[in-house]
N, C-alpha and C positions, 0 to 999 in steps of 0.2 A: 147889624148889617149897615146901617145910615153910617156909623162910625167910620166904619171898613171901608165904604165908598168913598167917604169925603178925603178920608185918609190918601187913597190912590189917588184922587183925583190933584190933592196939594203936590204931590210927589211928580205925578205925570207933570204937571201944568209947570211947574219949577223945571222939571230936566227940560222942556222942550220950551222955555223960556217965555210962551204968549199963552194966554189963554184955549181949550180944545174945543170946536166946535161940540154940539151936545149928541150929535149923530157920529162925529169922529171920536170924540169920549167914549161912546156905547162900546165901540170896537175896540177900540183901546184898552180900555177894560175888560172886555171879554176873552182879550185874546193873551194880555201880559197880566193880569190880575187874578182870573178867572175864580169871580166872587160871585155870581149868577148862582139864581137860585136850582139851574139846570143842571148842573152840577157836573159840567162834561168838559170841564178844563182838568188838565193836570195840577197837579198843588205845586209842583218844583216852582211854576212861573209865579204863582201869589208872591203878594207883597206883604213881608211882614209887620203887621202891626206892634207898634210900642208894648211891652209887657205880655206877648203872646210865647207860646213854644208848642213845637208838635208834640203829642200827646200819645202812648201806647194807646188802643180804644180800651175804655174799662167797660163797653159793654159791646156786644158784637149779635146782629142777628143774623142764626146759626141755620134759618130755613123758613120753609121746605121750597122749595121753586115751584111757582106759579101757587103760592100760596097766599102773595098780596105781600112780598116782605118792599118792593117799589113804593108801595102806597105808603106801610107801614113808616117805611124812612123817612120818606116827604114830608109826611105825617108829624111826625115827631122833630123834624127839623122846624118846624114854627117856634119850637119851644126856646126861651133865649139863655139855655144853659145846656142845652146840646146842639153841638157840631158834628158834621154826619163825614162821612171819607166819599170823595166823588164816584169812584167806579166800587164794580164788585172786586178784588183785591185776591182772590182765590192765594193768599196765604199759606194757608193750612193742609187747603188740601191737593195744591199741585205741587210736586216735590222740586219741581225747575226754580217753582218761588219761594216756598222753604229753603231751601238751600240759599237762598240771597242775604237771610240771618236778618234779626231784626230791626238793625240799622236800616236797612232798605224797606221794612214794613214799615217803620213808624216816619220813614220821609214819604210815604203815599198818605199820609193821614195830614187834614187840615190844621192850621195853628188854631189856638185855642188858651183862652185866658182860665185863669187856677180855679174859677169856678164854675166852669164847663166841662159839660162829659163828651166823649169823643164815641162815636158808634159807625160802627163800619159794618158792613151786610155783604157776608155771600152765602147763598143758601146753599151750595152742592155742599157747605160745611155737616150740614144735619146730615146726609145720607154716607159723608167720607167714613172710611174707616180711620185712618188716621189721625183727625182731625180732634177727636173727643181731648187726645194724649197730648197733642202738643200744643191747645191750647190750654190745657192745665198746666201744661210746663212753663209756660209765659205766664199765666196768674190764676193760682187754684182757687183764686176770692172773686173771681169775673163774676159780670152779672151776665147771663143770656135770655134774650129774649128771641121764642119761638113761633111765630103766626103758620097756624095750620086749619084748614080748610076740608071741608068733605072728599073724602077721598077719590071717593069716583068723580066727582065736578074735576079734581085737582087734575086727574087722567087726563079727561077730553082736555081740558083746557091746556096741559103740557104738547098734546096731542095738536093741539090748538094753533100754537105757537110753532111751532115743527113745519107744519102746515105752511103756514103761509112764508115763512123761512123759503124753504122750500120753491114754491109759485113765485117768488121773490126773485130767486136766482135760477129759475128756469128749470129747476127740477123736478123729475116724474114725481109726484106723493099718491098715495093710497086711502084707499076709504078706511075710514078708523075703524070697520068693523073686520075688515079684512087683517088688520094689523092685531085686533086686539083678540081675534077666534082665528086657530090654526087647530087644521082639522078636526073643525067640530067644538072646541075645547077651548077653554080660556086660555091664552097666551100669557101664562104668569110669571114668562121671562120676557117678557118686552119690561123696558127700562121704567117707563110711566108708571108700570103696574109695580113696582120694584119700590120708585121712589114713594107710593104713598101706604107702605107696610111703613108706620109710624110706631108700631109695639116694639119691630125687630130694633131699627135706628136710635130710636129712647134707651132700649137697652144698653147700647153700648155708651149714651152719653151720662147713662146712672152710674158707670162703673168708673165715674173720676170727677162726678159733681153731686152734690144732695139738689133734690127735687127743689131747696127753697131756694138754690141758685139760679134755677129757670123758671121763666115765667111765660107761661103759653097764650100765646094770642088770637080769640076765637078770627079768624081770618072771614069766616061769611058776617059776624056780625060787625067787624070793622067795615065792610063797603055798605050795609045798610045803614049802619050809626055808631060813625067813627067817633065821636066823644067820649061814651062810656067806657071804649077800650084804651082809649090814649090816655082818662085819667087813672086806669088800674096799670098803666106804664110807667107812668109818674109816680106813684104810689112807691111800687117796686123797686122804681132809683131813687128813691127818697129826696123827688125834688117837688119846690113848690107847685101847685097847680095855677099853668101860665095857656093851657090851649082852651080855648073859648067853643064854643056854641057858633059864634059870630066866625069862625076862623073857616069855617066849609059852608056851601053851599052846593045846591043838590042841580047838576046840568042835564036837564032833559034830555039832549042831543046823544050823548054818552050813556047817558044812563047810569052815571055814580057819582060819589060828591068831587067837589073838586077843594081846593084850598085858596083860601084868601087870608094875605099876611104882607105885611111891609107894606100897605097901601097898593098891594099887586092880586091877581088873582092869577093861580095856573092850575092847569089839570094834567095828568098824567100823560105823556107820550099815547101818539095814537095808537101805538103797539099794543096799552095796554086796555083789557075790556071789547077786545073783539067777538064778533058773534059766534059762539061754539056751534057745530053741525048737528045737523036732529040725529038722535041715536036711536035705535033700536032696539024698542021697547024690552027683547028678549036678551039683550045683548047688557041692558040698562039691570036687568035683573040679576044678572049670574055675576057682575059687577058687585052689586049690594050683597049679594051672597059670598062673594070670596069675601072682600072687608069684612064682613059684620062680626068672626071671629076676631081677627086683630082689632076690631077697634074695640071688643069687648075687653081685650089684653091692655089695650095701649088705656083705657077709663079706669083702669084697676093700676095700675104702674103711678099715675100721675091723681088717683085720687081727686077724677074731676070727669063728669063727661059732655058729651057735645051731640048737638042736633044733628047726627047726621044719619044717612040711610042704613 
């Protein structure tokens, strides 16, 4: 990263012939570079660096939404042999972007020197139908990595986000319980409850990958103790272990860890980690009772299981 910036900053300071003040630098940077660790510039404007080229991602996290794959990313970006792709890139499974062929995928992806992996994260990938097929068809040797989460927490908190969406832009929203019981009955077509049948979606991504090409990431233990999980990521891309102990700290305010790296510390968008709404105890129940069969499918599929309700 120190590289990457000094780099721009020779380049800017040459084209514009005097030295940039260090508050006109910041912008200048942000805005024609867009090397920040926030990652919310386009790649087209980056400046490339000597000996770099974009890279197809040889590893892509595949899901599930609101399952922590944000963190996840952040997470694994400390690491100084992975390069992350700025936005989610919905590739695979929107067919407006498919169709753009993969020349257009791999100019959304960061440059990236020969001993860096490139990892790009959309999670509507795990629940697409199409998506298992076409990215086998770009590389049947991918690595995928998967962070899933307790299924009913995964609801409210989809639910969560909706929400304030929602109040955001001035629009009527509904009590989660109203939404999630129609007449009387579990509502097991609303979309939430949809995305976290994790038995049905594994399915289909068994039928074009062996199980040892995914690597599932317990999503509740990553926000209490991100380091155990980041070094069984590391493991699985068989890279050196480079993320520290020292690299998180735990922010009261928020209530989860945040990251500290490049002599910087950030925490997650305020987005992410808002307060979910009290539920309904009977409501919380019939929840755990639909899941508890798929998730007894989905510990038997993947040969692993998880703390959840």
């Amino acid at each position: 990263m120190a590289f990457l910036l000094v780099s721009a900053y020779l380049l800017l300071t040459h084209a514009q012939g005097a030295p940039v003040e260090n508050g006109a630098l910041l912008e200048t940077l942000k805005s024609q570079v867009g090397l920040f660790s926030n990652k919310s510039e386009h790649y087209s404007a980056q400046v490339r660096p000597p000996g770099t080229s974009r890279q197809i991602p040889q590893t892509i996290i595949i899901g599930v939404r609101k399952g922590g794959t944000r963190a996840l990313l952040e997470m694994l970006d400390i690491h100084p042999n992975i390069v992350v792709a700025a936005t989610e890139v919905h590739f695979f499974d929107w067919d407006e972007n498919y169709v753009k062929g993969i020349d257009w995928y791999r100019s959304l992806m960061p440059f990236s020197y020969g001993n860096q992996i490139t990892i790009e994260k959309t999670p509507g990938y795990f629940t697409s139908p199409q998506a298992p097929e076409r990215i086998h068809d770009m590389n049947s040797s991918i690595k995928l990595l998967l962070i899933l989460r307790d299924p009913t927490e995964r609801v409210i908190s989809d639910y969560t986000q909706v929400y304030y969406n929602r109040v955001e832009s001035h629009k009527p929203v509904q009590l989660f319980e109203d939404i999630v019981i129609k007449n009387g009955a579990l509502n097991t077509k609303y979309k939430a409850i949809q995305r976290s049948l994790y038995d049905v979606h594994m399915e289909k991504w068994l039928k074009h990958f062996s199980l040892d090409q995914i690597h599932i990431v317990d999503g509740n233990t990553l926000i209490k103790d991100p380091l155990p999980e980041l070094q069984k990521v590391e493991r699985f891309l068989n890279l050196p272990s480079r993320i520290m102990s020292s690299n998180f700290y735990f922010n009261q305010t928020k209530g989860f860890y945040c990251i500290r790296s490049d002599g910087r510390e950030r925490c997650l968008h305020e987005s992410k980690g808002r307060p979910h709404p009290l539920v309904n105890n009977t409501v919380l129940e019939q929840l755990y009772s639909y899941f508890r069969e798929h998730n007894a499918k989905f510990y038997r599929m993947v040969n692993h299981s998880f703390d959840w309700h």
